[in-house]
N, C-alpha and C positions, 0 to 999 in steps of 0.2 A: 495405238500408234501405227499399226501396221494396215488399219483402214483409210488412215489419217495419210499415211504416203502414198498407199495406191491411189487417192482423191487429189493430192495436189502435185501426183506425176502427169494425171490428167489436165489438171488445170494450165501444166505447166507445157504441156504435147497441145491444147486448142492457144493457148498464146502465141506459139512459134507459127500456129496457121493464119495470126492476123497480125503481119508484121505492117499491115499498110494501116491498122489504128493507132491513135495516140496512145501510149502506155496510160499517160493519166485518161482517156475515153473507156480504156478495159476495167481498171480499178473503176470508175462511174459505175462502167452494168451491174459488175463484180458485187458493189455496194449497194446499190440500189435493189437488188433481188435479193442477198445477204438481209439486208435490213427488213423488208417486208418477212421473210420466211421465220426469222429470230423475232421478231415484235408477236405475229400471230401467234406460236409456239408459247411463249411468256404469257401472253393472255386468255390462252389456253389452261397454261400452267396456273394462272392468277397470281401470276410471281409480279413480282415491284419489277416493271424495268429496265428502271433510273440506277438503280443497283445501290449500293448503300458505300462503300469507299470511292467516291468520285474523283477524287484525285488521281488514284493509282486506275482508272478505268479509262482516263481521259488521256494520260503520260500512254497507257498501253494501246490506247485509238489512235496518238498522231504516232506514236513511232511503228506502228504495225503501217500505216496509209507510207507513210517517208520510206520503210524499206520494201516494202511490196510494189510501189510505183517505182523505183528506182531497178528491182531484180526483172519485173515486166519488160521492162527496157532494156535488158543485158540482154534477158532472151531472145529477142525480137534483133538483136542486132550481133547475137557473136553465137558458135554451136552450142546447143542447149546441155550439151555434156559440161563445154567450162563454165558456163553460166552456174548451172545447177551446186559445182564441183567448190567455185569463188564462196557460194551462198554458206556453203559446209565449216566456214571458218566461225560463224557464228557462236556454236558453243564455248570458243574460247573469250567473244568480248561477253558472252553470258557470264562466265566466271570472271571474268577481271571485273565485270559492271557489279556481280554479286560482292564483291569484296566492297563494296562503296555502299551496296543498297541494304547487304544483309549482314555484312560483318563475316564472310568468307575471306578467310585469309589466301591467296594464290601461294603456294610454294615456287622456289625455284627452280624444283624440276618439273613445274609446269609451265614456266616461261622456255626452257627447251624444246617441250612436245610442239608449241608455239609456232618455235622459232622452225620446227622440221616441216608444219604443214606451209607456214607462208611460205618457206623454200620448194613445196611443192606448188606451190601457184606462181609462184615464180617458174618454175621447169614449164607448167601447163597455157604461160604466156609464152613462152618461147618457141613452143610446141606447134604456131601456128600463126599465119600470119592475118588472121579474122579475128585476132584476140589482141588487140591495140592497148598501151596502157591507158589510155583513159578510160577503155572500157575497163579494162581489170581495176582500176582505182574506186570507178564506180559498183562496181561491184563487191570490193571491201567494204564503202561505205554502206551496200545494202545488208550487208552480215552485221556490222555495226548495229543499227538501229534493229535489226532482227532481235541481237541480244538483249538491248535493253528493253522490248516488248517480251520476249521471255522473262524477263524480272518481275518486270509487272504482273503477267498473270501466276508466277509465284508469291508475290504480293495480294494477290486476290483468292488465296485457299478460300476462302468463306463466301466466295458469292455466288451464284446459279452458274455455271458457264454459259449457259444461254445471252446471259448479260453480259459476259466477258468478252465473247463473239459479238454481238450487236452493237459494243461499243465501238470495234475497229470502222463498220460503218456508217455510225453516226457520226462519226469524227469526218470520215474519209467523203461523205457526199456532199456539203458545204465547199469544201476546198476542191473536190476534181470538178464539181458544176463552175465552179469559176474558172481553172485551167482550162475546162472544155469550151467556155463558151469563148473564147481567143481561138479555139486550135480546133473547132469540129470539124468531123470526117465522119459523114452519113455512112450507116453498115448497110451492106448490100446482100441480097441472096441469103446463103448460106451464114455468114456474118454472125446475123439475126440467135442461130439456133449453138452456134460457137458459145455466144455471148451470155445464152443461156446456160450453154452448157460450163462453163468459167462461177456463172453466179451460184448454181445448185451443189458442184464439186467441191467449192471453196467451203457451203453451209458446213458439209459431214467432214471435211477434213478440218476446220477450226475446231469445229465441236468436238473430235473425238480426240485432237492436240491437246485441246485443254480439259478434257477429261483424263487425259494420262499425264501430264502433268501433276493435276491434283490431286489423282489416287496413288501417285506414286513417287521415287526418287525419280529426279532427271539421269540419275544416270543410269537407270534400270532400264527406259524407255529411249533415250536418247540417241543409243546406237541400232535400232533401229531403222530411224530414217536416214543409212544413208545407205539400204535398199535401192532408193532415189536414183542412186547416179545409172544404178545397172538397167534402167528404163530409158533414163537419158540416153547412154550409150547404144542401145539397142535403139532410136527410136533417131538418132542420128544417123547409123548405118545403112537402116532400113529405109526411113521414109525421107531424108534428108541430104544423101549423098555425100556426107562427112566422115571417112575415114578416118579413127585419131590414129596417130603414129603410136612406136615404142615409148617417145618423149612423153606424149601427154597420159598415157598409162602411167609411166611412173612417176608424174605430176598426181597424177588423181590418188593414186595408192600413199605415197607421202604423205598429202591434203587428210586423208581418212585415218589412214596410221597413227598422224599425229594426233586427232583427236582421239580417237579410241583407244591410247594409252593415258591422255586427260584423262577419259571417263574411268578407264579401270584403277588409276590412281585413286582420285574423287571416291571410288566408290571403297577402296583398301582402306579410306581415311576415316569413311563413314561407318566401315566395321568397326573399326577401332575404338571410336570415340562412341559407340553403341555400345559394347566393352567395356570398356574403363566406366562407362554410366552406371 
C-alpha cells in the first residue's frame, strides 16, 4: 500500500501539470498504456485474462473509469490538497456499499465518524474560494463510485490482480475513445512524456492496491493512504502557489480523523468476532 500511494501521488502531481487536457483524454493514455503493460504481463504469466467472475470484473471496470475520470477533473480544476482530501471520504461509502454487497452491518457510531469527516469537507469548502460546490459535489460523487470499485476487488479475492487491474482498462478505453473523439486536444512537447508518465504510475500503484487488499484486511492497509494528502500539501505549497489556511487544515484533519476512528472501530469489531469464533 505504501508503494501504491507514492505511485498515485505521482500520478495525481503529472494531472495537475495537464490541466489544458480533457480529463476523459488522461484516463485514454492512462488506459491504453495500463492495458498493453497488464495483457503482456498475463501472457507472460499464461494466466486466462478474461478472469473467471466477470461480472464483479466488469461492475469494478466501469466504476473504477466513472470515478477516476470525475477525481482527474477535481484535480485539474480546484488545489490538489481538496481534491485528493474530498477523494478520502471513500472508505466510508466502501462500508456503507459493503453492508449491501457483503452483509456488513454499519453501526451507528459509524454513521457519526461519517458525519465528522463530511463536516470536514464542509470546513475545507469554505476554506477557499477555488473550491466551488459543484466541484466539491463532484468530488463526493468520485468517492462514491471509488467505493463501490473497492467492493468489487473485495469481491474478486480469487482472481490474478493482474486481471483486476486490466479490467479497469478494458472497460475504460471503449468509452473515453468515444468522449475523446467529441472533445480532442492534441498533447504537445512535454505532454507526451507526462502522459506516459500517468500510464506506467497508475500500472504499480493498481497492482500493489490490489495486492493489499487481497492479502490483507482493509483496515490494516487502509490507513495508510492517507499519507497522500501530506504530498498533496506539500506539492501545493511548493510547486503551485496554494497556501491552505488554518480552515482547511482543520477540514483535512476532521476529513482523516473521521475515517481513521471508522477504520479503528472496523478493526475492534473484527477482533472480537475472530474471538467469539
Amino acid at each position: 500500500m505504501l508503494i501504491s500511494v507514492g505511485c498515485f501521488a505521482a500520478v495525481n502531481l503529472m494531472v495537475k501539470f495537464l490541466p489544458h487536457l480533457p480529463a476523459t483524454e488522461l484516463v485514454l493514455f492512462r488506459s491504453l498504456i495500463t492495458f498493453v503493460i497488464s495483457y503482456l504481463l498475463l501472457r507472460g504469466k499464461k494466466v486466462n485474462p478474461w478472469g473467471n467472475n466477470k461480472k464483479w470484473l466488469l461492475i469494478r471496470g466501469i466504476a473504477g473509469t466513472t470515478a477516476l475520470t470525475v477525481f482527474f477533473y477535481t484535480i485539474q480544476k480546484m488545489p490538489l490538497s481538496a481534491a485528493v482530501t474530498i477523494q478520502y471520504l471513500s472508505p466510508f461509502f466502501t462500508a456503507f456499499i459493503a453492508g449491501i454487497l457483503l452483509g456488513e452491518r454499519t453501526r451507528w457510531v459509524q454513521w457519526l465518524f461519517f458525519v465528522i469527516s463530511f463536516a470536514g469537507i464542509v470546513v475545507v469548502k469554505g476554506s477557499s474560494a477555488q473550491i466551488p460546490p459543484a466541484l466539491m459535489a463532484l468530488g463526493i460523487f468520485s468517492s462514491m463510485f471509488s467505493g463501490l470499485a473497492y467492493n468489487s476487488i473485495r469481491k474478486l479475492k480469487d482472481e490474478e490482480p493482474l486481471v483486476v487491474v486490466m479490467y479497469f482498462p478494458l472497460v475504460a478505453l471503449p468509452i473515453m475513445v468515444a468522449f475523446s473523439f467529441f472533445n480532442w486536444v492534441t498533447p504537445v512537447g512535454t505532454d507526451w512524456l507526462l502522459l506516459l508518465g500517468i500510464g506506467l504510475m497508475t500500472q504499480f500503484a493498481q497492482l500493489y492496491m490490489t495486492k493489499s487488499y487481497q492479502l490483507s484486511e482493509v483496515n490494516t492497509v487502509a490507513p495508510l493512504k492517507y499519507i497522500g494528502v501530506i504530498f498533496a500539501l506539500t506539492w501545493d505549497v511548493v510547486l503551485f502557489d496554494f497556501i491552505p489556511n488554518a480552515q482547511m487544515y482543520l477540514g483535512i484533519a476532521l476529513v482523516i480523523g473521521g475515517v481513521l476512528l471508522n477504520l479503528r472501530f472496523k478493526s475492534r469489531l473484527n477482533k472480537r468476532a475472530r474471538k467469539a469464533a
